[in-house]
VEXMAR-647855 format. One record per residue: x, y, z of N, C-alpha, C, O in turn; residue in three letters. Coordinates in nm, 4 decimals, decimal comma. Last residue first. Layout:
<nodes>
((X; Y; Z); (X; Y; Z); (X; Y; Z); (X; Y; Z); ALA)
...
</nodes>
This chain:
<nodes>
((5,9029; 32,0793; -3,2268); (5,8039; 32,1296; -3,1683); (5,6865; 32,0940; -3,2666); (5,5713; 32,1288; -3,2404); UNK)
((6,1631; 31,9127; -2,9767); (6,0740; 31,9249; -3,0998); (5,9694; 32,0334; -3,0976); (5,9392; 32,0838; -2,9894); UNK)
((6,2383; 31,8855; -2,7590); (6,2877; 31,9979; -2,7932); (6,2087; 32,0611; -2,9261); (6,1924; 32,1757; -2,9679); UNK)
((6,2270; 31,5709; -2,7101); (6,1800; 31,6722; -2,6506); (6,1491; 31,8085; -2,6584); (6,0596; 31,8597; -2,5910); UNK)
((6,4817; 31,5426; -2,8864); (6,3598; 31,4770; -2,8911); (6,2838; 31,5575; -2,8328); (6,2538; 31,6485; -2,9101); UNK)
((6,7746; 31,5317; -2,8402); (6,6829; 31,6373; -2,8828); (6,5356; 31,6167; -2,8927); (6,4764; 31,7226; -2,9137); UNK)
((6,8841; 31,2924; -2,8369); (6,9048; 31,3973; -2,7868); (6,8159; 31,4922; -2,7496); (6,7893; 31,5250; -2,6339); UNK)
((6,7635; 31,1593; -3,0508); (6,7642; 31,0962; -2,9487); (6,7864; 31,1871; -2,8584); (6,7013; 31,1799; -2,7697); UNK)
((6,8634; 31,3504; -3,2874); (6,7231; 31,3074; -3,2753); (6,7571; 31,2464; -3,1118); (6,7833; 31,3463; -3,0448); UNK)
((7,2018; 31,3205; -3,2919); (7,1105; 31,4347; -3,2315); (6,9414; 31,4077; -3,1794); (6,8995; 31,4349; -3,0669); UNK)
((7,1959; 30,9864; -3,2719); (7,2339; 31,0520; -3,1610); (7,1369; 31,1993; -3,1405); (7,0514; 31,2211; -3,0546); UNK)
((7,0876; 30,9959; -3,5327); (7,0543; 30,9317; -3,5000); (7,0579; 30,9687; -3,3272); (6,9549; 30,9785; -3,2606); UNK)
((7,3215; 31,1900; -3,6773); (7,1620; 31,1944; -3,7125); (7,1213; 31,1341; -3,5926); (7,1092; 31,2236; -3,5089); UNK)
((7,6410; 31,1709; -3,4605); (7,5327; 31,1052; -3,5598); (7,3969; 31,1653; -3,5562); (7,3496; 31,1939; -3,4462); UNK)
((7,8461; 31,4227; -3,3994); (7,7023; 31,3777; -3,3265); (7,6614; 31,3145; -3,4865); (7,6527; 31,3770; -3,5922); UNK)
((8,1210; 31,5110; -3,4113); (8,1533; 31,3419; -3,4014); (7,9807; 31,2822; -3,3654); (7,9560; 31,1685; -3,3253); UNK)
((8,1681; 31,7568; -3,4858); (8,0978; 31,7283; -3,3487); (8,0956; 31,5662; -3,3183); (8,0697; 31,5165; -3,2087); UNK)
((8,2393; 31,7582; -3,7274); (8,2510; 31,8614; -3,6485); (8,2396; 31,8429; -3,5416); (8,3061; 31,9171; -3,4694); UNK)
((8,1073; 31,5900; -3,9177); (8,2700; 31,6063; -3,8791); (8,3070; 31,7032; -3,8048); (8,4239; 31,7395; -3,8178); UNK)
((7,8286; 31,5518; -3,8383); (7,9571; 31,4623; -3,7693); (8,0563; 31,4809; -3,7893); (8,1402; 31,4236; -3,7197); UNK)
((7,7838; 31,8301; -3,9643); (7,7658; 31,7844; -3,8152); (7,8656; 31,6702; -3,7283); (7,9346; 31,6771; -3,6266); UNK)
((7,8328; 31,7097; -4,2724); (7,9264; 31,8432; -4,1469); (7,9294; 31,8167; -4,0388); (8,0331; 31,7810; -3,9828); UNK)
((7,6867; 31,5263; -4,2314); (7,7129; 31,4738; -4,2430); (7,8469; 31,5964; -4,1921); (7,9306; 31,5776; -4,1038); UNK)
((7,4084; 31,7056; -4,2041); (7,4313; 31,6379; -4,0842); (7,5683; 31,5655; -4,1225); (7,5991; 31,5135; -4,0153); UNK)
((7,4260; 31,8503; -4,4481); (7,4208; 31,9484; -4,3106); (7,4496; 31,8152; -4,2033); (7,5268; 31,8434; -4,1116); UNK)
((7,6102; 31,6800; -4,6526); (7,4994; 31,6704; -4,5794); (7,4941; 31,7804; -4,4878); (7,6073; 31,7963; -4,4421); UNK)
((7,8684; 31,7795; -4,9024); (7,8353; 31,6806; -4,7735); (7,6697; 31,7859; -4,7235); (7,6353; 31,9016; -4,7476); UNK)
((7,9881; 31,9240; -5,0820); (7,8907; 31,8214; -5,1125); (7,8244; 31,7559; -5,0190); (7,7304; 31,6807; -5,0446); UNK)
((8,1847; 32,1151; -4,9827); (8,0572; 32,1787; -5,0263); (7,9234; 32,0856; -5,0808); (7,8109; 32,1255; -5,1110); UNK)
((8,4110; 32,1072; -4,7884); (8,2890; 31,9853; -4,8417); (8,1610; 32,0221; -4,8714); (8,0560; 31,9860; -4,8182); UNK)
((8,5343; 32,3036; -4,7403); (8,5936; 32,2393; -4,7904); (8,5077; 32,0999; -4,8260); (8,5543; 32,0041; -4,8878); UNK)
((8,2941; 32,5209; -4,6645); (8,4379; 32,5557; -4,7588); (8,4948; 32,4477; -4,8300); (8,5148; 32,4575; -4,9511); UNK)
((8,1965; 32,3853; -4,4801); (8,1236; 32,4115; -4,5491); (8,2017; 32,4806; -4,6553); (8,1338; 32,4898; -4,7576); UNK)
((8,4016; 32,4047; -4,3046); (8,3611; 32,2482; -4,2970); (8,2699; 32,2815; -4,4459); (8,2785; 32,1911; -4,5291); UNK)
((8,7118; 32,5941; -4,2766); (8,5428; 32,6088; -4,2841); (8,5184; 32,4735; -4,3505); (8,5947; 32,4293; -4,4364); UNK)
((8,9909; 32,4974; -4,1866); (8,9894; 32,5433; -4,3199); (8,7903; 32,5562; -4,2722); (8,7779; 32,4578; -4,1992); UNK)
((9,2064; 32,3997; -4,0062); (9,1147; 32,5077; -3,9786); (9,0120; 32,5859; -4,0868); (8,9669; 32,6999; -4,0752); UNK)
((9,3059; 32,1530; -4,0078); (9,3918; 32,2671; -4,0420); (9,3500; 32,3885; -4,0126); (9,4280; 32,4817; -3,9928); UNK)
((9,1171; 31,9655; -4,0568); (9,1955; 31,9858; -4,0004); (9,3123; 32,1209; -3,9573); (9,3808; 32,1382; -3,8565); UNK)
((9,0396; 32,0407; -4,3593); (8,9160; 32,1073; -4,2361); (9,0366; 32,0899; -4,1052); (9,0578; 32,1951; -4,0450); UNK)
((9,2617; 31,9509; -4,4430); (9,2475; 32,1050; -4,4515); (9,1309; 32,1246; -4,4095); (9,0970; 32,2427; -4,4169); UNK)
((9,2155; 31,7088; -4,4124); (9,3650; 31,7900; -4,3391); (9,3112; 31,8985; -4,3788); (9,3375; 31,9733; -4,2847); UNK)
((8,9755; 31,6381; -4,5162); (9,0027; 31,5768; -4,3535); (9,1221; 31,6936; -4,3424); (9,1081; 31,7721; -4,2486); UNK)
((9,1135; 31,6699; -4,8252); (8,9967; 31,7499; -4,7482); (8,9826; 31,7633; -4,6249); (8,9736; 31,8789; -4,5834); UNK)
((9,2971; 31,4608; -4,8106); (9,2835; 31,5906; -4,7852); (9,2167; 31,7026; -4,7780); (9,2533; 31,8114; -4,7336); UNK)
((9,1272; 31,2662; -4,7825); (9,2296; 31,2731; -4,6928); (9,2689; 31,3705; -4,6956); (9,2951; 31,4151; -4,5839); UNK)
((8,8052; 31,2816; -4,9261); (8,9414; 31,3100; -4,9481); (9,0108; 31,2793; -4,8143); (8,9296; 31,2656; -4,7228); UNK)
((8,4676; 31,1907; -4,9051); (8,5846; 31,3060; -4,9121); (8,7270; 31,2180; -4,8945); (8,7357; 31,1025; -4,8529); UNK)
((8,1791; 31,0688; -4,8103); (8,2067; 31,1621; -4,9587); (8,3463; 31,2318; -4,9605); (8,3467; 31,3393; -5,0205); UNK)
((8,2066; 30,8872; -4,5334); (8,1689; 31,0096; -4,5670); (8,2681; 31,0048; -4,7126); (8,3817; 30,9594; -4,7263); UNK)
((8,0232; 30,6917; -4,2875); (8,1206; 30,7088; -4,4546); (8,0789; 30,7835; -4,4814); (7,9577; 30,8050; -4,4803); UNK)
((8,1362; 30,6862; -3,9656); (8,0274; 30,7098; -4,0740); (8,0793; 30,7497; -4,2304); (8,1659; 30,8311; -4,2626); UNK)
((8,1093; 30,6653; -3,6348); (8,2101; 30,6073; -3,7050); (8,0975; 30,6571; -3,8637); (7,9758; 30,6550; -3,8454); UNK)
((8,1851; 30,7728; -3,2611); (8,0646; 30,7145; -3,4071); (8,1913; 30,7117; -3,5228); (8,3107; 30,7398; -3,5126); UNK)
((8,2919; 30,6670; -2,9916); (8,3682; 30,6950; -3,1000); (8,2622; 30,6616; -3,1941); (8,2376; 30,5431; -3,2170); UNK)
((8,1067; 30,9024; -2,6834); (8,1477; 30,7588; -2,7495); (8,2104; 30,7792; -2,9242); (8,1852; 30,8839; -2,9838); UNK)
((8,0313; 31,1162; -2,5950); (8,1730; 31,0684; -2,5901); (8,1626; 30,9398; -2,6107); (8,2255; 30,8648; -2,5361); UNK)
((7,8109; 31,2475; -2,6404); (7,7652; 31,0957; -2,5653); (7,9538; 31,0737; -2,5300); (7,9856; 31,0090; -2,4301); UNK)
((7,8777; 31,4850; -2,7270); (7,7327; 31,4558; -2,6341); (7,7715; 31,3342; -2,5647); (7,7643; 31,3226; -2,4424); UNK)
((8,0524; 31,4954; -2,9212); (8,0648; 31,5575; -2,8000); (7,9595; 31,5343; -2,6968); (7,9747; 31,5745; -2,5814); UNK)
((8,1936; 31,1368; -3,0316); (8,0644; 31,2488; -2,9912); (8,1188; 31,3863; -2,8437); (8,1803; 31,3785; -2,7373); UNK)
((8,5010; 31,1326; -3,2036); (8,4124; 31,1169; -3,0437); (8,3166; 31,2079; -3,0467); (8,3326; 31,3292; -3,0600); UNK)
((8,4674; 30,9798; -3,4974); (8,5207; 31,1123; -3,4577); (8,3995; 31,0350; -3,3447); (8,3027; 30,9595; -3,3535); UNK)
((8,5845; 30,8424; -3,8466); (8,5836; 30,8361; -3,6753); (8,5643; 30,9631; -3,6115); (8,6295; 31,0590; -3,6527); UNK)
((8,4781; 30,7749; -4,1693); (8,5910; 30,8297; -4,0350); (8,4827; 30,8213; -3,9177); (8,3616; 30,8033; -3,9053); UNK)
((8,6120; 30,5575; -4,4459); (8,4788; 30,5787; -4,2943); (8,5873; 30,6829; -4,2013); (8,7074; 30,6781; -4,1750); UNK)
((8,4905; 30,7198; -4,7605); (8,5921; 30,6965; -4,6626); (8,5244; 30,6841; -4,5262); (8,4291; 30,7502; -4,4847); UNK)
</nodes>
């Protein structure tokens, strides 16, 4: 499914196919734990439903920070 969500970093709308349900989306919606209700998804693929930050965005971000 592609969803949408605004970066909190950049506030631009990323966009990324993700492994889930419409209702899965309503019951992380809902308040349900991201790691509760998509026990299949990516640590980064949580990330974007949580934070709307692409892989691609954090690295660019964070770069510097490396060690």
């Amino acid at each position: 499914m592609i969803v949408q969500r605004r970066s909190i970093i950049s506030g631009e709308v990323n966009t990324m196919n993700i492994d889930c349900t419409e209702e899965q989306l309503n019951r992380h919606k809902m308040g349900e734990l991201v790691q509760d209700v998509f026990p299949n998804l990516s640590v980064e693929e949580r990330e974007f439903l949580i934070s709307g930050v692409t892989p691609e965005e954090w690295d660019a971000t964070f770069e510097d920070s490396k060690l």
